[in-house]
C-alpha positions in Angstrom: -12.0 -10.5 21.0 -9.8 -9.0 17.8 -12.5 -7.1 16.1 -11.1 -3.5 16.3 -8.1 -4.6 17.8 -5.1 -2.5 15.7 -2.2 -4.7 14.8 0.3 -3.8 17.4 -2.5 -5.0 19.7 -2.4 -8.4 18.0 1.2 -8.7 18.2 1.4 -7.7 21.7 -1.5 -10.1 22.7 0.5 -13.0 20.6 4.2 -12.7 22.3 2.5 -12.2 25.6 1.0 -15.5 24.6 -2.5 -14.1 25.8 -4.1 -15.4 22.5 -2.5 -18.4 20.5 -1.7 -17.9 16.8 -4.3 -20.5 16.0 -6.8 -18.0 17.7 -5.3 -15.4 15.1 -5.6 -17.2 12.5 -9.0 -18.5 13.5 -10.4 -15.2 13.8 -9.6 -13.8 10.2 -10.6 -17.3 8.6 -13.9 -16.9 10.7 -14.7 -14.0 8.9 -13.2 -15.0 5.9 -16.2 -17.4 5.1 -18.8 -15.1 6.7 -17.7 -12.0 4.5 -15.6 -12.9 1.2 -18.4 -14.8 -0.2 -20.4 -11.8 -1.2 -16.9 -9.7 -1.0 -14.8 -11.5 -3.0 -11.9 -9.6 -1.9 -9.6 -12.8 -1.3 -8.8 -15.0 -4.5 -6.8 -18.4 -4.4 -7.8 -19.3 -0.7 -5.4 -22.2 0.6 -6.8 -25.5 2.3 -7.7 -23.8 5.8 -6.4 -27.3 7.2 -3.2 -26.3 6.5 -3.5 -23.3 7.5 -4.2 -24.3 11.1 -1.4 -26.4 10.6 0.6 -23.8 9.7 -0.6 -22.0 12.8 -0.1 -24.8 14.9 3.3 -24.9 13.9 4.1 -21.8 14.6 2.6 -21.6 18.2 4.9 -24.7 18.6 8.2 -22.7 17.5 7.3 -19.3 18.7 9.8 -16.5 17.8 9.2 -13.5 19.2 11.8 -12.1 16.6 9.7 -11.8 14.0 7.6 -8.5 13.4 4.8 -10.0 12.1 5.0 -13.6 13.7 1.6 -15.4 13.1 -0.6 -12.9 11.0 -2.5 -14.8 8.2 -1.7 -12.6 5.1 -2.5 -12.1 1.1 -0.8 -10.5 -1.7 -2.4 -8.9 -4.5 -2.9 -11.3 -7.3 0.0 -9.6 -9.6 2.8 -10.5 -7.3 4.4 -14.0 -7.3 3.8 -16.2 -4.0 5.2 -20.0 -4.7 2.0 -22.4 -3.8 -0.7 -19.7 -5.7 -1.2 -18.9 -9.1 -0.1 -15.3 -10.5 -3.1 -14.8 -12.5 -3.6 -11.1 -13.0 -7.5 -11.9 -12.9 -6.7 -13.3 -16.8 -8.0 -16.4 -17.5 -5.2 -17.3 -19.7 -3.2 -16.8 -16.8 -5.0 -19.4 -14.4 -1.9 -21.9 -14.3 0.6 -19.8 -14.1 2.3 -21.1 -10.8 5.4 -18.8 -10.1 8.8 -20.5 -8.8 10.1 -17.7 -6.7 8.5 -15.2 -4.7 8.2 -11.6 -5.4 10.7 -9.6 -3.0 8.1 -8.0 -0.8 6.1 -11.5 0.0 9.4 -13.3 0.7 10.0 -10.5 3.3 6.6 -10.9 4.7 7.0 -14.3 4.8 10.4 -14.3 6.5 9.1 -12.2 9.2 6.9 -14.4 10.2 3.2 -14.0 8.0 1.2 -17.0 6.8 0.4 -16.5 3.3 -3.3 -17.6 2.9 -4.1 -16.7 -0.3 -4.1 -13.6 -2.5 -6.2 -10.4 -3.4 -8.2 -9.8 -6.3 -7.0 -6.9 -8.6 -8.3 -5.5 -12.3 -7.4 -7.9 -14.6 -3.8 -7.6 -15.6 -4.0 -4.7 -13.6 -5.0 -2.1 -16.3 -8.3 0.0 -14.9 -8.8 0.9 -11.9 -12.2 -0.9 -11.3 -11.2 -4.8 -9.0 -13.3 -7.0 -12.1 -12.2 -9.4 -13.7 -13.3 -13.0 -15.9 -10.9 -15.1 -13.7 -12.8 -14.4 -10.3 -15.6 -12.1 -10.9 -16.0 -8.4 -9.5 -15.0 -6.7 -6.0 -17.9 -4.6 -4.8 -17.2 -1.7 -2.8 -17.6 -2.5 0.9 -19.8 0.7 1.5 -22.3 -0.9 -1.1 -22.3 -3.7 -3.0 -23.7 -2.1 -6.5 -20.9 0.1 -6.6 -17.4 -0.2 -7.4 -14.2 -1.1 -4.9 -11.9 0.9 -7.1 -9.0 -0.8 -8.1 -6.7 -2.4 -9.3 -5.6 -3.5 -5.7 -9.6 -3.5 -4.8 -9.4 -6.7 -3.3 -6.4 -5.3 -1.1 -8.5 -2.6 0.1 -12.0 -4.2 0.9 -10.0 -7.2 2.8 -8.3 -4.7 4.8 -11.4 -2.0 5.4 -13.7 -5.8 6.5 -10.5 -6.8 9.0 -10.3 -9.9 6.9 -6.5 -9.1 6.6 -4.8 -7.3 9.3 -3.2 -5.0 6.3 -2.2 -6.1 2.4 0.6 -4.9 0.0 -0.4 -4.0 -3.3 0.7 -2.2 -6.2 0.4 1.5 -7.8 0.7 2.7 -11.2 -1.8 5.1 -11.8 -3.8 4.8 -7.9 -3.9 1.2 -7.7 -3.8 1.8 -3.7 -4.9 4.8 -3.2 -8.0 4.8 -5.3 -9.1 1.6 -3.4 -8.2 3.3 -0.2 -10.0 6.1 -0.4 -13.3 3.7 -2.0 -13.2 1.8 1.4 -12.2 4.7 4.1 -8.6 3.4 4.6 -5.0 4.3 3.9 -3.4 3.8 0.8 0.0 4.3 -0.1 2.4 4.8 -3.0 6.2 5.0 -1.5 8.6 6.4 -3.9 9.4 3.5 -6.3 12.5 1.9 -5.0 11.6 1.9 -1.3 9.8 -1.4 -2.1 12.1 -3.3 -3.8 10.7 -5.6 -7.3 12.2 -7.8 -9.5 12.5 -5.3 -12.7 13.6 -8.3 -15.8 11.8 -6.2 -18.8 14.9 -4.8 -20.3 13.5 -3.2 -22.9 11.7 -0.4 -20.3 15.1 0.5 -18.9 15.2 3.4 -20.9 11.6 4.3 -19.5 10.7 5.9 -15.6 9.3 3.5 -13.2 5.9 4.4 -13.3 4.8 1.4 -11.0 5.5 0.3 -7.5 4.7 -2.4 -4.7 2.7 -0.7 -2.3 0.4 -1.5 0.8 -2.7 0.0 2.3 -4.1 -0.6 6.2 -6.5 1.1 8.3 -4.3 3.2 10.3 -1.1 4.4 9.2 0.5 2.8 12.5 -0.5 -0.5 11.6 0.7 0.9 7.9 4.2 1.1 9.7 4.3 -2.3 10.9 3.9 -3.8 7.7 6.4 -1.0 5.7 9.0 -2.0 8.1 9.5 -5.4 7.0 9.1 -5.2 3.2 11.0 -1.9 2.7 14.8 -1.4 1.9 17.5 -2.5 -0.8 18.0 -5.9 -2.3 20.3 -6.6 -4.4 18.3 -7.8 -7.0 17.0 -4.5 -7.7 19.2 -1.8 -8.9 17.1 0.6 -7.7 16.1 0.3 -4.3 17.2 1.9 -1.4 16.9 1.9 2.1 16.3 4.3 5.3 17.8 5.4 7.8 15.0 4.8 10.6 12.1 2.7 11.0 8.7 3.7 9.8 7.3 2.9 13.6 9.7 5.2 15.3 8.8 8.3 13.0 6.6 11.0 14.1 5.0 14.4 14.3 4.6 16.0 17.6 1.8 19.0 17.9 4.4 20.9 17.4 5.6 19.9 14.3 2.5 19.0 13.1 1.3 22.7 13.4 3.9 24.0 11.2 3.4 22.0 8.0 2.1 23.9 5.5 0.1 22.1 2.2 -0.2 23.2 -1.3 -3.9 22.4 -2.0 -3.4 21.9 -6.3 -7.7 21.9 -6.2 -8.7 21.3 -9.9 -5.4 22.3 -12.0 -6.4 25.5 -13.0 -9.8 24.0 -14.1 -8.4 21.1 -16.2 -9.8 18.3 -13.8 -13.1 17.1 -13.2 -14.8 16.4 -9.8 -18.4 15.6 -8.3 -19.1 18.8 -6.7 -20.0 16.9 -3.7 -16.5 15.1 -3.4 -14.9 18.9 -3.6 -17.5 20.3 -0.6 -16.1 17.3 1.3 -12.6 18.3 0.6 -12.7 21.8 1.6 -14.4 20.7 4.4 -11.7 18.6 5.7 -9.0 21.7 4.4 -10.7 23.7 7.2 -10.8 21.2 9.6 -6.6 21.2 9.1 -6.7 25.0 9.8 -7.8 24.3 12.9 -5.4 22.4 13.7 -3.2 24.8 12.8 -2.1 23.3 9.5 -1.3 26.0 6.8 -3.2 25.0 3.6 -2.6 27.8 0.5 -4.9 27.2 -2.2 -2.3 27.4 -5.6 -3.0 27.7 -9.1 0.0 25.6 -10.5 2.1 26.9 -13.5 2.0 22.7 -14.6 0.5 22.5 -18.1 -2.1 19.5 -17.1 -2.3 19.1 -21.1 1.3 18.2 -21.1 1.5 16.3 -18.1 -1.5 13.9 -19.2 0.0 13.8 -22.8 3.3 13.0 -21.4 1.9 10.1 -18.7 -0.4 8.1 -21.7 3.0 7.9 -23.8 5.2 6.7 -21.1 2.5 4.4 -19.9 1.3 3.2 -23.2 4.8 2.1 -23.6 5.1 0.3 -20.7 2.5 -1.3 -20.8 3.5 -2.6 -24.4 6.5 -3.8 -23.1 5.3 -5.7 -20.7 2.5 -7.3 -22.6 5.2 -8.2 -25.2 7.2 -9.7 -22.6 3.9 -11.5 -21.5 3.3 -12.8 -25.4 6.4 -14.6 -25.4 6.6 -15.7 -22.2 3.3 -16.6 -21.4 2.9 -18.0 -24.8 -0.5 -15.7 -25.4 -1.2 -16.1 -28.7 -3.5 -13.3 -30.0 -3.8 -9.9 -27.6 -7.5 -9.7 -28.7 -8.0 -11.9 -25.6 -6.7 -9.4 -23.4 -9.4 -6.9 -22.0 -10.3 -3.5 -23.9 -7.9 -1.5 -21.5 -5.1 -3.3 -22.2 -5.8 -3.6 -25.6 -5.5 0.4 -25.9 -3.1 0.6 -24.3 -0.9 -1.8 -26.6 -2.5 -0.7 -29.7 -1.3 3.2 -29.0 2.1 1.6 -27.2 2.9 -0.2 -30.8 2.5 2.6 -32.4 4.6 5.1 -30.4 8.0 6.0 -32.2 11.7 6.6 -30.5 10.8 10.0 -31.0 7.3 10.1 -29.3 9.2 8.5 -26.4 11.9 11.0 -26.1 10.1 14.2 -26.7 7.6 12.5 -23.6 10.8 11.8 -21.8 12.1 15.4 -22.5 8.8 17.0 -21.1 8.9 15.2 -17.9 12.1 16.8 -17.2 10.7 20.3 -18.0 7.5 19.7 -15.8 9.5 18.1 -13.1 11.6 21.6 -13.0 8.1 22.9 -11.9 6.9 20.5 -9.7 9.9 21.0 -7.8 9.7 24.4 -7.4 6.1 24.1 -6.2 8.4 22.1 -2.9 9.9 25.1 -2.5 7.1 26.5 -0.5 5.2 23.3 1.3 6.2 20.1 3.1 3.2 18.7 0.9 0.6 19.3 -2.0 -2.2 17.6 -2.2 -5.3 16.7 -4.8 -8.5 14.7 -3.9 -7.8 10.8 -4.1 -10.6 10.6 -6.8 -12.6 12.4 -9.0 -15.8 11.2 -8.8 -17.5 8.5 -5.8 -17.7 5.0 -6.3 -19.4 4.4 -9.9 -22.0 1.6 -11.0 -19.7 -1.8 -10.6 -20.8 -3.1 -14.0 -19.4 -0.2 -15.3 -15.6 -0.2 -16.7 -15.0 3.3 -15.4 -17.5 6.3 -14.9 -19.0 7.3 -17.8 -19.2 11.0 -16.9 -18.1 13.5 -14.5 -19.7 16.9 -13.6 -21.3 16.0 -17.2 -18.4 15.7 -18.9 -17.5 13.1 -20.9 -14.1 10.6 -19.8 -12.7 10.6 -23.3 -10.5 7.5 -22.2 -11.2 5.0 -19.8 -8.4 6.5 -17.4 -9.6 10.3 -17.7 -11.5 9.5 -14.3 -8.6 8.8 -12.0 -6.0 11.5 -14.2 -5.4 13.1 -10.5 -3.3 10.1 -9.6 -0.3 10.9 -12.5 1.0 13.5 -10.5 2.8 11.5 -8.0 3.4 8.8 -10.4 5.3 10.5 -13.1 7.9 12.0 -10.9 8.3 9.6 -8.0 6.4 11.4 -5.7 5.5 9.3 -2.1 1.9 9.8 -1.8 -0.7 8.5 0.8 -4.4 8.2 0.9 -5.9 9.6 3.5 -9.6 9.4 4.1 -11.8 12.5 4.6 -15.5 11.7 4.8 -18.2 10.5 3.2 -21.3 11.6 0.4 -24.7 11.6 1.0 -25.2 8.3 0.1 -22.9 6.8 2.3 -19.8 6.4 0.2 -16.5 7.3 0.9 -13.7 9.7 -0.6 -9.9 10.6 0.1 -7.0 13.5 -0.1 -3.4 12.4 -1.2 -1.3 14.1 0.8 2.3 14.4 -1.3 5.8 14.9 -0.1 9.3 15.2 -2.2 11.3 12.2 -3.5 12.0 10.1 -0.7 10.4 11.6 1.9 8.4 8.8 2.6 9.1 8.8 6.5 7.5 12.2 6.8 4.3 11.9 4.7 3.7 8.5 6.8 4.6 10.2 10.1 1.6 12.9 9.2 -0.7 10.6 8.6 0.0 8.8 11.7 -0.6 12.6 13.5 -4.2 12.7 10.9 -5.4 9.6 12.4 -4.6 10.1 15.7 -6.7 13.6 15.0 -9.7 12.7 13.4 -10.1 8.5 14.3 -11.2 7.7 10.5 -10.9 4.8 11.1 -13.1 4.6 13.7 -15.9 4.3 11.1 -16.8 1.3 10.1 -18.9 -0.4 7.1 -22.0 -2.3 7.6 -21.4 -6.0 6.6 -23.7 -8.9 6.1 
């Protein structure tokens, strides 16, 4: 009866009280146990007794109020929800039972969600492959020897096998749109800030925000639903900041629609590697814009790609330092050897970076951003594929090669993702097709600081156009 059934037909089917939310609830858990075994997409499943009861409860003290009033719902396993562990796939990590909430899962909860459990993510969410020694690997729903992408894998296969009616995740360096584009979803990365986090490292102050909350679905209108509750300030992030409309009530007629005009960035003048196949599918999906009378120019960027990737390792490799510091003392880890290889790189180049690394890094954001802007000047959005290369061998860390060139670091696969990230860019996954072998790929469409509410309202237009989501994966 729900299979297929968008969210806003869920809602409307529950507070017409055509459908109880113990039918709701029943339906996701139902396929919960059929799919997640060989899925392993949700981690830290609750008792499903009391789950029902929570159901039961709520069909008992309905409120009609609440936006998402009965749906059963997970957070990625690197956000606090009180009742679960937090452990970041680490094993060392396996007790860790937070005492507050993150922001975004209070929000959910307070508009009515039933936490269920949580997603499964990279381990401590460095690589953007879901595996970890906690819970094992996410496969990638189009086929299971392949990767989900990650780290908010989990996230996307959950969504893109309707055994969540959409998940929030996070995004450093892809973390949803990589998985997005891996399962033929959306993904999106909102400008940091939108979703408010608790930020208690003081020691990155000093550094950008390279990471945010973020949240993927299967249409960017059941995307909306789920943005409208858990975007907006809080107080306890100095940061945030809110809108001034709803991401529901935002969108693009044919009009407007046939007036943006897209600044295709292709390969950086040469500097990044694709699967030629991945780049036919691209153009392919560039033309089929055109005829929707979307102006795509294909641009050969003045950024220095050297620069920007030299720039993004040092401010990430420093980040990430600080928070495994922060981790060491808090979480009492007594030798980083027992962290995984990526983050061991990563804090082995962070502890070595000076003051002066950081600031000259710091100093050539400011000079690429200058360009990057001016690049706006032109186009409501750029865009670059979602990924460089289709989902690799899942008992791989990270593609070994691309169009037979080496990845000199484990990252140098998903480098097309910095872009957005280094200068707080609101970028979605949107998906575009799929390879010969039945895997499928994405475009991130890109839009200026803060204009979330526009790149969202054009993927709303996208789907509505082309019905991606239409396709489905084969489970067993």
């Amino acid at each position: 009866m729900l299979e297929n059934r968008s969210v806003k037909e869920i809602i409307s089917l529950i507070h017409k009280k055509e459908i109880s939310v113990r039918e709701v609830v029943s339906f996701y858990l139902e396929r919960i146990k059929k799919y997640n075994p060989s899925l392993n997409a949700i981690v830290s499943i609750k008792d499903e007794e009391e789950i029902i009861n929570e159901a039961n409860d709520k069909d008992k003290n309905f409120d009609a109020s609440k936006p998402l009033f009965g749906l059963p719902l997970a957070s990625k396993d690197l956000l606090d929800v009180v009742g679960f562990p937090t452990t970041c796939g680490f094993p060392g990590y396996k007790d860790n039972f937070p005492k507050k909430n993150s922001i975004i899962v209070d929000r959910q909860i307070d508009a009515g969600g039933i936490m269920i459990g949580k997603t499964n993510t990279a381990e401590l969410g460095v690589g953007a492959h879901t595996a970890n020694r906690l819970f094992g690997i996410t496969p990638n729903i189009y086929g299971n020897t392949q990767s989900s992408g990650g780290s908010s894998g989990g996230a996307g296969v959950a969504v893109a096998a309707e055994l969540l009616p959409f998940a929030d995740g996070t995004d450093m360096m892809g973390s949803c749109r990589t998985p997005a584009a891996y399962a033929n979803v959306y993904g999106f990365r909102p400008t940091p800030g939108l979703l408010p986090d608790l930020r208690t490292n003081e020691k990155k102050k000093s550094l950008p925000i390279i990471s945010t909350p973020g949240c993927l679905a299967r249409t960017p209108e059941d995307m909306s639903i789920l943005l409208d509750v858990i975007v907006g300030e809080s107080k306890e992030d100095s940061i945030s900041f809110s809108l001034n409309t709803s991401f529901r009530n935002t969108n693009l007629n044919d009009q407007e629609f046939s007036k943006i005009k897209i600044g295709w960035l292709s390969d950086m003048n040469g500097k990044y590697q694709y699967d030629p196949e991945l780049v036919e599918i691209c153009s392919k999906q560039l033309n089929n814009l055109e005829k929707h009378k979307v102006s795509i120019e294909y641009l050969k960027p003045k950024i220095d790609a050297n620069k920007l990737w030299n720039c993004w390792g040092t401010l990430r490799a420093k980040s990430i330092y600080e928070d495994i510091n922060e981790e060491i003392i808090s979480m009492n880890i007594k030798d980083v050897n027992e962290m995984t290889p990526q983050a061991i790189w990563e804090y082995k180049k962070g502890i070595k970076l000076t003051d002066e690394d950081v600031k000259l890094a710091l100093n050539s954001r400011i000079e690429l951003s200058n360009d990057v802007n001016s690049l706006f000047g032109s186009f409501d959005f750029l865009a670059l594929p979602s990924q460089q290369s289709f989902p690799f061998d899942k008992n791989l860390r990270h593609p070994e090669k691309i169009n037979d060139q080496v990845m000199d670091t484990y990252h140098r696969w998903i480098e097309i993702h910095i872009f957005a990230s280094l200068f707080y860019l609101p970028s979605i996954s949107l998906p575009i097709g799929f390879n010969k072998d039945g895997f499928p790929i994405g475009i991130q469409i890109i839009a200026k600081h803060k204009e979330d509410l526009k790149v969202i309202s054009f993927a709303k237009r996208y789907e509505e156009i082309f019905n991606f989501s239409n396709h489905k994966p084969k489970l067993n």
